[in-house]
N, C-alpha and C positions, 0 to 999 in steps of 0.2 A: 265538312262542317266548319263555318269559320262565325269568330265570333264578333256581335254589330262594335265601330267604330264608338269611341266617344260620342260624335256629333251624330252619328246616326241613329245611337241611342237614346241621345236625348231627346230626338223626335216621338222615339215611341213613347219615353217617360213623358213626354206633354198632351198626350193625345186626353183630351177629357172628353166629356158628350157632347157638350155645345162648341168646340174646338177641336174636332176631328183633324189631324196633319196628315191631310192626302193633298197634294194639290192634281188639277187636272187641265183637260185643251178638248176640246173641240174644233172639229174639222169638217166643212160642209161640202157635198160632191155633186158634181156633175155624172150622172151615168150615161148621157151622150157619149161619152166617150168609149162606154165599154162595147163588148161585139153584143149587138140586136139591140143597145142602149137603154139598156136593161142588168140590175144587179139584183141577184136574189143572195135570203141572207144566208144560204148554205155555200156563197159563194166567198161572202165575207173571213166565214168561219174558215174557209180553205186557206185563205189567204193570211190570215193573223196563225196559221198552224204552220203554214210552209214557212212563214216571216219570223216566227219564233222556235223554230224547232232547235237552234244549236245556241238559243242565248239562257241560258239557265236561270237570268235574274229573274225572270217571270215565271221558272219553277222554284223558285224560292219562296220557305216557308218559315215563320221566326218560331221558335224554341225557347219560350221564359225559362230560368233556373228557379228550380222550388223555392218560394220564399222570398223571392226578388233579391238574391244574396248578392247576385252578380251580373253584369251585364247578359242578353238574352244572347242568342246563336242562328243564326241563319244556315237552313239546309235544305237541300235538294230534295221537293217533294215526290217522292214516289210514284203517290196516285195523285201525281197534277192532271186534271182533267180543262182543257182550254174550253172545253162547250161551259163548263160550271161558270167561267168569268164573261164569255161575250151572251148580254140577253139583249131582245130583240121587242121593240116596243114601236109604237105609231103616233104621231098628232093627233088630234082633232083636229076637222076641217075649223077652219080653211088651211089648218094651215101654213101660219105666214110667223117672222122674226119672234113675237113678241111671247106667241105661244112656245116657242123655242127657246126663248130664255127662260120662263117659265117650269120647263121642265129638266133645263138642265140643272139653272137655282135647286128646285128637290133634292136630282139626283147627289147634286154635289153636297148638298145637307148630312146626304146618310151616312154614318160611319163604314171603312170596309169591316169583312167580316178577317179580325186577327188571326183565326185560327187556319186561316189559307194563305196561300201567296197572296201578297199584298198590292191586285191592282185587278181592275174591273172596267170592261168597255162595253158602252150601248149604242145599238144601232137605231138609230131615230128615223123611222119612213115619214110618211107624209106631209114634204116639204113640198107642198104645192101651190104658195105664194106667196116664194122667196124671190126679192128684186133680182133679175135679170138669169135665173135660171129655170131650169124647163120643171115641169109638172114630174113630178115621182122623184126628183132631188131628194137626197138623203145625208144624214148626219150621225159623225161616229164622238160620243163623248167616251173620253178615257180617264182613267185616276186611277192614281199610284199614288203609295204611302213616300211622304219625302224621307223617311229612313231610309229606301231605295236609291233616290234620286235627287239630285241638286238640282239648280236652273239650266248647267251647261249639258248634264247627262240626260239630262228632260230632254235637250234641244238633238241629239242626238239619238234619242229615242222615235222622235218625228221620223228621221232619218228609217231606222228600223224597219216600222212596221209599214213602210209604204215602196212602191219600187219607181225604178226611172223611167218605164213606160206602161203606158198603156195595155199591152199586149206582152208580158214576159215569156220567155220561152223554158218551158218545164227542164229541156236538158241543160240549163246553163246550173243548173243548181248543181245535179246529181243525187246520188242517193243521201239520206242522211245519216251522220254518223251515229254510234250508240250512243244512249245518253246518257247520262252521270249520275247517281244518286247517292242520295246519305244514307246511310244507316240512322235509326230514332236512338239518341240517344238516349240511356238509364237513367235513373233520378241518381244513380251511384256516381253515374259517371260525373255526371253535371254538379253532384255535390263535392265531389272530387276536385273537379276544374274551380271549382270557386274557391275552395280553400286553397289552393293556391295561387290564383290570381288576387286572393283578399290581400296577401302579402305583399304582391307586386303591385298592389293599387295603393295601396296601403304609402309605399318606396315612391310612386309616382306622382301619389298626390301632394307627397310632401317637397318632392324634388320641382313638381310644378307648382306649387305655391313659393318655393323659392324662386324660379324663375318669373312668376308672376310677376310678384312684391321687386323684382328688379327693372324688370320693364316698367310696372308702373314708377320706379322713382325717377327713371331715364325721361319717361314723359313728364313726370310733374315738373322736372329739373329743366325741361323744354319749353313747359309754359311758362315756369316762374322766369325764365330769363328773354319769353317773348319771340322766342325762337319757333313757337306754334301758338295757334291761338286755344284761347280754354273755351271748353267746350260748351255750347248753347244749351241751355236746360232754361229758358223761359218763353218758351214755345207755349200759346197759350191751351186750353182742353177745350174740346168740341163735342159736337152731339154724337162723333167717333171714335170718344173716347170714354166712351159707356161700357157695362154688364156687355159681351155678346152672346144672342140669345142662340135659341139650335136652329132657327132658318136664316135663309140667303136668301140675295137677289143678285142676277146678273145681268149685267148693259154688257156694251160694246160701239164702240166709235172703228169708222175705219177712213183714211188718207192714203192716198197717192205718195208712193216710196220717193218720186221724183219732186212731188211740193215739199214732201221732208227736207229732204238733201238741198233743192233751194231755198230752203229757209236757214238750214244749218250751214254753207256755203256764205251766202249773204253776211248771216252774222256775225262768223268766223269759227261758229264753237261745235259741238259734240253733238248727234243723236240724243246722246241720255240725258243733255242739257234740254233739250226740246222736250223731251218725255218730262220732265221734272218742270219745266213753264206751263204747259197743256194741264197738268194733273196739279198744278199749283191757280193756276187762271180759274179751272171749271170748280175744284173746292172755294173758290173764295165765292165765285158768282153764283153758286148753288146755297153757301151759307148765308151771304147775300139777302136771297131772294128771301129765306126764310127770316128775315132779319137779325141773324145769329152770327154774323161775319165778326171777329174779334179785330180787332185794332194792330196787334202784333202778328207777327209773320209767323204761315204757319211752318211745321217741318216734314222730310220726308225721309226714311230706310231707304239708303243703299244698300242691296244683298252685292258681295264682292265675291269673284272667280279668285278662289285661294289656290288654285293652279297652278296659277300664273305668278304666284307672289311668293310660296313657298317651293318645300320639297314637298311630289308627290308621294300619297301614300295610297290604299289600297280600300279606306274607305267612301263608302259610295258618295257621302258628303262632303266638300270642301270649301265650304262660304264662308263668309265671314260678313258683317254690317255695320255701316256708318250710317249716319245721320247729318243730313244737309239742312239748309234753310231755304224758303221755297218763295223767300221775300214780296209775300202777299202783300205786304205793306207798299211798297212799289207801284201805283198804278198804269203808269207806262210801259206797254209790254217789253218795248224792245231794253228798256233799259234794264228790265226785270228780268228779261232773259241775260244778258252780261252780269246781274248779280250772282244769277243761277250758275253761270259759268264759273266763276270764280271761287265763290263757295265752295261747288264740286269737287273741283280740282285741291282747293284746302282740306276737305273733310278723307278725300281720299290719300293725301298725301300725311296731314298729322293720324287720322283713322288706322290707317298700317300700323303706328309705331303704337295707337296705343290700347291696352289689355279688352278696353269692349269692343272691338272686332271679334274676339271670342269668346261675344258673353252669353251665346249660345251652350259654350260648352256644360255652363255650370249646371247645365239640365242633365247633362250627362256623363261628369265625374266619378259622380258615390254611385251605389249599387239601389236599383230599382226601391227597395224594400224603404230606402229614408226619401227618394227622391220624388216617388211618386205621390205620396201622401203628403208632402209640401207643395206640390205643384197642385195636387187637387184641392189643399185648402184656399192658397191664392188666388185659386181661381173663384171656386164657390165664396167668396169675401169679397171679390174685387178688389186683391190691396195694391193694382197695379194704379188705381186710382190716387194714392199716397205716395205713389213715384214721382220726384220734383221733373223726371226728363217726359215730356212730352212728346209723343209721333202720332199726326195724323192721320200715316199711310204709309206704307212699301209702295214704294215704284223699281219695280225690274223691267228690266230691256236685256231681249233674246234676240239676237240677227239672227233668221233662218236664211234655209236656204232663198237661192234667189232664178230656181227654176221649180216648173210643175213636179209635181207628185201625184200617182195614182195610186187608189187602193182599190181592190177587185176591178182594174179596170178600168173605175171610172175616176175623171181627174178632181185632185183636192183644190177648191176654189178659195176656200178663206178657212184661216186658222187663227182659233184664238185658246187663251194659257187662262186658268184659273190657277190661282194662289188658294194658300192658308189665310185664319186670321188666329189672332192669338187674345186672349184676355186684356182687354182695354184698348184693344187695336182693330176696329172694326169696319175698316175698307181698304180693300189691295187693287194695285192697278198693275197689269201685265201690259207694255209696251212687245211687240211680236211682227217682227218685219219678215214677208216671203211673197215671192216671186212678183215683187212690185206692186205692194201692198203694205200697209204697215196698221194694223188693229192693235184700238186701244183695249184692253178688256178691264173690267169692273167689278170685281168680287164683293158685296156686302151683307153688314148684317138688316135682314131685314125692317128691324123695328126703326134703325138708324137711316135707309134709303129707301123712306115706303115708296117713292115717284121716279123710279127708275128712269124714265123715260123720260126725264126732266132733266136728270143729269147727265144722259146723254146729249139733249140739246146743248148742256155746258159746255161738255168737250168739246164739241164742234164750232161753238162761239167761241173757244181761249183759242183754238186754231188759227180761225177766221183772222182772230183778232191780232196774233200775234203773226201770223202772214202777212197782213196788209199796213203792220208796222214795221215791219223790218224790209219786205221787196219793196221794191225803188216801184212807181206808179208809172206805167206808160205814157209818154206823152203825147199828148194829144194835138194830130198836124191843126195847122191854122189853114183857115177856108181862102183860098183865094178869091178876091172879090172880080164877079166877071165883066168883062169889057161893058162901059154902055153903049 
């Protein structure tokens, strides 16, 4: 029995109805590949059983303490049953993409159910007029609650449930070992552990609001003397920054890994700078169209690998978020993309030193019992709407791998990531590069992106658009004139 992290906590304490914190990926298959090229879905279930038999995170079950006194408890379910989590569903003819987003948007609407381990996969058949794959193509959607998992443990989860070929051979595994379980803990015990953790939260909260209050005056002390710039809060509000309601919609854009790389080569900048021009290009040309494009620049969440930045520890969460400008005001791409660079690299470099990188945690300091009922009133009120700092959008960017993956066999063609949204924050964009490919994905609320399909033409125009400003133009030989 271990108990959840600050920030892992917090995820649970913000989970409301129309704000469910699961994020999730989709993955589309080729079963050509499998033997008779052919997968049935008892074949699937084999395979996500042998693929998860020794990882316990997925027999993980959370344990609230009575009365919300104390942080909840993560424990190894007993009667984890893996059929209860994989259900097995079909298209309508025909079909094809749009009905696919369609039903993943649903799926990813629905809250998981708390009182089980917390993540649920469906097997989608009747991919039968999906561009450039065969008839009986099929589609696995996954969601996990992000108390479990951050962007980079997500990305290693891909990893997980899939293997390096085609055809794995059953003796490389071998048998598997016994498996671990908890014991359910008493309401004594559990009231036990809080009373004395009350004390040590009690010693903590005070020691990190000391350290708080010092970090912040180290940065204030940074900007007053010009040493970092102060931070943008006059980002203007958009039709995204509305109530978000309990349905979604899902797009997805996809590009060539290699026109990536030369556009970011060309430039001279970053991946995540590209992902951050693209998802800055298609919001302005989509608000644009609606005649709602604001005049000032919009912004964008950076979620940050705290990793890599801190000491690790042991829970499942480690991010941390900045805020960039995504200098919509700019109409020349390429120059807008050099804004975006520069930005970036500021936001990330003052962003580190200063306390809202982990303004996450404050969802998960006090003990459920005060935090939850403050986060359900903000929400039901909208008083993020009264917040001077404005954000448009999350954009994450996940390098996967950059060779094929099969699952039961057959090989994974295209992968794409769904996010969260959170009150007053109502479109996420997942940037997801693998095996020379690079999809954009689209998370929103639906009242906010009734024309899905509209906005995906954006993405594909801020691409366009920012490709053919930044690559040099071939030149064109001159005709030789022929003899008379």
């Amino acid at each position: 029995m271990k108990q959840l992290g600050i920030l892992d906590s917090a995820f649970i304490n913000m989970e409301q109805p129309n704000t469910p914190q699961h994020v999730g990926s989709l993955g589309i298959y080729d079963p050509s590949t499998a033997a008779g090229g052919k997968v049935r879905f008892k074949q699937v279930i084999a395979t996500f059983e042998r693929r998860l038999a020794n990882q316990p995170l997925f027999r993980t079950r959370l344990v609230r303490v009575p009365g919300g006194l104390d942080r909840p408890y993560w424990v190894k379910d007993a009667r984890f049953d893996v059929e209860f989590h994989l259900r097995h569903i079909a298209l309508p003819k025909p079909g094809d993409w749009r009905q696919l987003c369609i039903q993943v948007a649903r799926l990813h609407s629905r809250p998981l159910d708390m009182g089980r381990p917390l993540w649920e996969a469906w097997i989608i058949e009747g991919l039968d007029r999906m561009p450039g794959l065969p008839a009986g193509s099929f589609a696995v959607y996954t969601k996990i609650h992000h108390s479990l998992v951050d962007g980079m443990a997500g990305n290693s989860i891909v990893a997980l449930i899939h293997d390096l070929v085609a055809d794995p051979q059953a003796e490389a595994f071998g048998d598997d070992p016994p498996k671990l379980v908890d014991t359910q803990p008493s309401i004594a015990e559990l009231l036990a552990r809080a009373s004395i953790n009350g004390i040590r939260n009690v010693a903590g909260v005070v020691s990190g609001g000391i350290s708080t209050s010092a970090q912040l005056a180290r940065y204030l002390t940074a900007v007053m003397r010009k040493e970092m710039p102060p931070p943008d809060i006059s980002a203007p509000k958009t039709r995204f920054n509305r109530a978000v309601g309990p349905h979604r919609v899902f797009t997805a854009a996809e590009f060539s890994l290699e026109r990536v790389r030369a556009v970011k080569d060309a430039a001279g900048v970053k991946v995540n700078d590209i992902a951050l021009a693209v998802t800055g290009g298609a919001l302005q040309r989509y608000l644009a169209e609606l005649g709602e494009a604001p005049g000032a620049p919009l912004a964008a969440t950076i979620p940050l690998n705290m990793r890599t930045r801190r000491d690790s520890s042991e829970d499942n969460n480690q991010v941390g978020s900045v805020f960039t400008s995504l200098h919509t005001d700019i109409p020349e791409p390429a120059q807008r993309l050099q804004a975006i660079h520069l930005s970036a690299i500021e936001a990330q470099r003052s962003g580190e030193a200063s306390p809202m990188v982990d303004v996450l945690k404050l969802a998960g300091v006090f003990a459920p019992a005060l935090t939850r009922p403050v986060l359900g009133f903000w929400a039901r009120n909208h008083l993020s709407s009264y917040m001077p700092v404005n954000i448009t959008t999350v954009v994450s960017n996940v390098a996967g791998p950059d060779f094929p993956l099969y699952c039961a066999g057959a090989r994974l063609v295209d992968y794409y990531g769904l996010g969260v949204l959170t009150p007053g924050l109502g479109i996420f964009h997942m940037f997801f590069s693998y095996c020379g490919k690079v999809t954009i994905s689209v998370l929103a609320d639906r009242e906010m992106l009734p024309e899905p399909d509209r906005y995906q033409s954006c993405l594909e125009g801020a691409f366009a658009e920012l490709e053919a400003a930044v690559l040099p133009r071939p030149r064109r030989r001159r005709r030789q004139k022929k003899p008379a």
